[in-house]
Each structure stands twice: as C-alpha cells, then as structure tokens.
Residue, then its C-alpha position, 0 to 999 in steps of 0.5 A: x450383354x451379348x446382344x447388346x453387343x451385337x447390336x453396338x457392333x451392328x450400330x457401328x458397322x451401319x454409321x461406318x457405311x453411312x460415313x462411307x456414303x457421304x465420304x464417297x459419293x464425290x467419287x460416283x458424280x463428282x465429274x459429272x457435277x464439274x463438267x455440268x452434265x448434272x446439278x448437284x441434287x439430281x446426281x446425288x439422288x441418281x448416286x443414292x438410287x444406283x449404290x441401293x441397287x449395287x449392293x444386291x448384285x454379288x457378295x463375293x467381296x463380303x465374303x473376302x472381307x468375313x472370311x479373308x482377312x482376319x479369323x473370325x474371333x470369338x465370344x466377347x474379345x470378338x465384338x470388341x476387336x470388330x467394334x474397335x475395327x470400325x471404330x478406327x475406321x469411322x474416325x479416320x473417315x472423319x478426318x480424312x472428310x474434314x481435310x477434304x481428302x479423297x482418301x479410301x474407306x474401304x482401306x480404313x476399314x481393312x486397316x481397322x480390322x487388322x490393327x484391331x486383330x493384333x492388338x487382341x492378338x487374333x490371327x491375321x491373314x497376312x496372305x489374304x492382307x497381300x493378294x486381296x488389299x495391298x496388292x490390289x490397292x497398288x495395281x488398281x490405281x495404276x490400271x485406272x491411270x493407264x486405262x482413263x488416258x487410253x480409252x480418251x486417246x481412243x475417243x479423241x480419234x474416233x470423235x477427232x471429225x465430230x462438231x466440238x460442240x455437238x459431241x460436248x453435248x452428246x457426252x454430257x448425256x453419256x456422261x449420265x450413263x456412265x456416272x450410273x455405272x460408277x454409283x452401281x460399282x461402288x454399291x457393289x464393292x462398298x456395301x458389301x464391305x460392311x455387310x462383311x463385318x455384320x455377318x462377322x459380328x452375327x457368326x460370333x454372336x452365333x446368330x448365323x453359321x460361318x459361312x453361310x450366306x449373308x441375310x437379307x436384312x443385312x444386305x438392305x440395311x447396309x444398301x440402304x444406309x450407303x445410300x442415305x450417306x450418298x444423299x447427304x452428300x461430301x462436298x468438299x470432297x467433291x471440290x478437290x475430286x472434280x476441280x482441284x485435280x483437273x478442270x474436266x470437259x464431258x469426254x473426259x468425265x466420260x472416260x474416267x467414269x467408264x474405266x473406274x466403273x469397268x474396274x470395280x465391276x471386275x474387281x468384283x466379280x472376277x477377283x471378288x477383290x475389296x478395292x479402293x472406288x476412291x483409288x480408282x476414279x481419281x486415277x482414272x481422272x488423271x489419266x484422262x486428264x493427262x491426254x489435255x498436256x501432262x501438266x494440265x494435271x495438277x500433281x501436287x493436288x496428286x501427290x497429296x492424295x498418294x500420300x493419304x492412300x500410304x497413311x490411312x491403313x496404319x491410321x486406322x488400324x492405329x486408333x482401332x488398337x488404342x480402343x480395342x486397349x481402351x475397352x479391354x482396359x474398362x471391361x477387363 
C-alpha cells in the first residue's frame, strides 16, 4: 500500500509539472512569437531545452517549498494531504488553461498544499506562507512593473539615434537571448517546485532522510516532464500574454524578457523564494508596454489577470480540502 502510495503521489507531482509546462511556457516565449523574432516550434523547442537546463541550477526554492511551508505529515494522512495538494493544483491549472488565463501554477500548488494541511489538520507554517508566498507574490509583480518601464526608458534613450529599422532587427536577435534567459529561470523556480513535493512524499514514504538533498532522479524527472509540457505547448494562453495585453515591438520584448529573467534569478538564488514566473513576465510587459502611452496597455485584459492571481490559492487549496475529505471519506 505504501509504495503504491508513493508512486501515486510521485505520478501526480509529475503531471502537475507537466500541466505547468504547457500552462506556462507562454510565459518563456510568448513575446518573442508576437513580435516575430521566433516561430512557434523554434521557441518552444529553445523554451523545453533551456527549462531542462534550469532545473539543475539550484534547489534552494525545493528546499522552501519541502520544508517552509507546511510540516512534512507522516505515514498514510501524509500521501493523502500531498495527493490532495496536487490535485487541487492540477485542476486548477486546468481551468485556468481552458479560460485562457495567465494565472500562476506555482501559487496553485501553494494553494493546494495549504488547504489540503488543514483539512487534515496538519500544522501550516503561516510564517513561511507570509515571507516566502504572500509577501513576495505581491512585491514581485510590482518590481517586474516598475523594472519592464525602466529598463525600456533606458533603451529608448540609449537607442533614441539609432536607424529604427536596424535596432528593430537587432533586437529581434537579442530578444533570442533574452527569451533564453526567461526559459532557464523558470526551470529554475518551476522545476523545483515539484521536486519540493516528491522529496516531501520520498521523506514520508522513508525513502530518503529529512533534509536531505534531493536525488537525481528526481531532478531529471521533473526537469524533464517540465520540459515536455513546454513542448506540447499553451497557445491560448500565449494569445492573451503576447497580443491581448499589448501589441509588442522587439524593444519592448527585450525588456520585459530581461527584467522577468533578472527577477527569478534573484528570487532564486538570493531569496531561494518560490515566486509566480507568470506574475513576473506579464508585469514586466506592461511595464514595458506602458512607455508606448499608458493606454497602449489594455487594462481590462490586466485587471482580469489580477483578479485570477487573488482566486487561485483559495481555488486550489479549496478543491484539495474537498478530496483530501473525498479520499478520508473512502479509506477511512
């Protein structure tokens, strides 16, 4: 029973990581397909690569997410309370996908978790809920947005002499960089996610010691089912990212990629915070967007994304109580 367990879990932390990959890899390229500077299957196949290669650059946010948040529960309420977590997770990502809306993974996940601790009545972390989600999942957004409008401020003067058409082109080929850069930071945050919840599982399944460093397994399996959901590819969600908010020029792609990337990276290694790769990029392109004219920025489109970002942790964390319940109910 136990290792059937383990494997169930392990199987549900592996399709949420998938789910995460096709949910957001509109957040890696999506600029870069609008303003042209890669077709579609190049960027997703340079997105899968690069989210492959950022999963094996740090686990500080595993470590956050396994040891952080909630109290790693024990025995069989433990592989149901995570079970329950990702499950929530997953059909919230789901939903989220099917409306098209750019809403965060990473805080379904949390979400999940949490709801499903205190349905089972397992101790929460709410200081670590605080400092490490809540607090950064409003900070980060609003960094992205002040950061996308500067650094474009910036280019617009260094470039304001340049041949329009020369520096277009030249930023299409930067934009190839910095679209790069973004995939590698949300393998970075988003694999390790994931890796969080199996080493969690492979504690309570005494498989590995607490604390302890995470396998390499783990990491490749995870890293790699990122990756093929990348592949497979969110278009819709990719519409409402790279047209809807804002018609994007390559400078401005450049810019919003740059700073998304520049914020995951410290969030990661300086922080080792779990942040929201969705929050930051859309910020970031209407910060970039909003050096056009303010109203060159489609609010509405915004205001409908904000609205999902306060949604999806009770979201999630409410259909992980219903089936944490569901599955009590069934296995006493």
């Amino acid at each position: 029973m136990d290792t059937f367990a383990l494997l169930v879990v392990i199987g549900a932390a592996l399709f949420f990581t998938y789910t995460n990959g096709f949910h957001d890899s509109a957040n890696a390229i999506a600029t870069s397909i609008s303003t042209r500077a890669l077709t579609p299957r190049v960027a997703l196949a340079m997105a899968a690569v690069m989210n492959l290669a950022g999963a094996f650059l740090g686990s500080g946010v595993a470590k956050t997410v396994s040891e952080g948040l909630i109290d790693t529960p024990t025995g069989k309420q433990g592989m149901i309370i995570l079970f329950a977590g990702l499950l929530g997770a997953i059909t919230w990502n789901m939903i989220s996908w099917y409306f098209g809306l750019p809403s965060s993974s990473s805080h379904a996940l949390f979400g999940g978790l949490v709801g499903a601790a205190l349905a089972g009545a397992s101790t929460v972390h709410w200081d670590g809920v605080l400092t490490k989600i809540v607090i950064p999942m409003f900070v980060s957004p609003l960094i992205g947005l002040v950061l996308g409008y500067l650094v474009m401020v910036g280019i617009m003067w260094i470039f304001r002499r340049a041949n329009p058409h020369r520096a277009q082109r030249g930023f299409r080929i930067a934009q190839t960089v910095s679209a790069a850069g973004m995939a590698l930071g949300h393998g970075l945050q988003d694999a390790q996610k994931t890796m969080g919840v199996v080493f969690m599982a492979l504690v309570i399944a005494d498989v590995e010691p607490e604390g302890g460093s995470i396998p390499v397994w783990v990491k490749i399996a995870c890293a790699g089912m990122l990756s093929l959901g990348t592949y497979a590819g969110g278009w819709r969600i990719m519409r409402t990212l790279g047209r809807r908010i804002i018609e994007l020029d390559p400078p401005r792609g450049f810019a919003a990629e740059t700073t998304a990337a520049s914020v995951l990276y410290s969030a990661s290694y300086i922080f080792n915070a779990p942040i929201s790769t969705t929050h930051v990029i859309t910020s970031a392109i209407m910060g970039a967007g909003a050096t056009k004219r303010v109203s060159a920025v489609r609010w509405g489109v915004a205001k409908s994304i904000v609205a999902g970002w306060f949604i999806t942790m009770p979201a999630a964390g409410g259909v992980a109580a219903v089936t944490f319940w569901v599955i009590h109910l069934f296995t006493g």
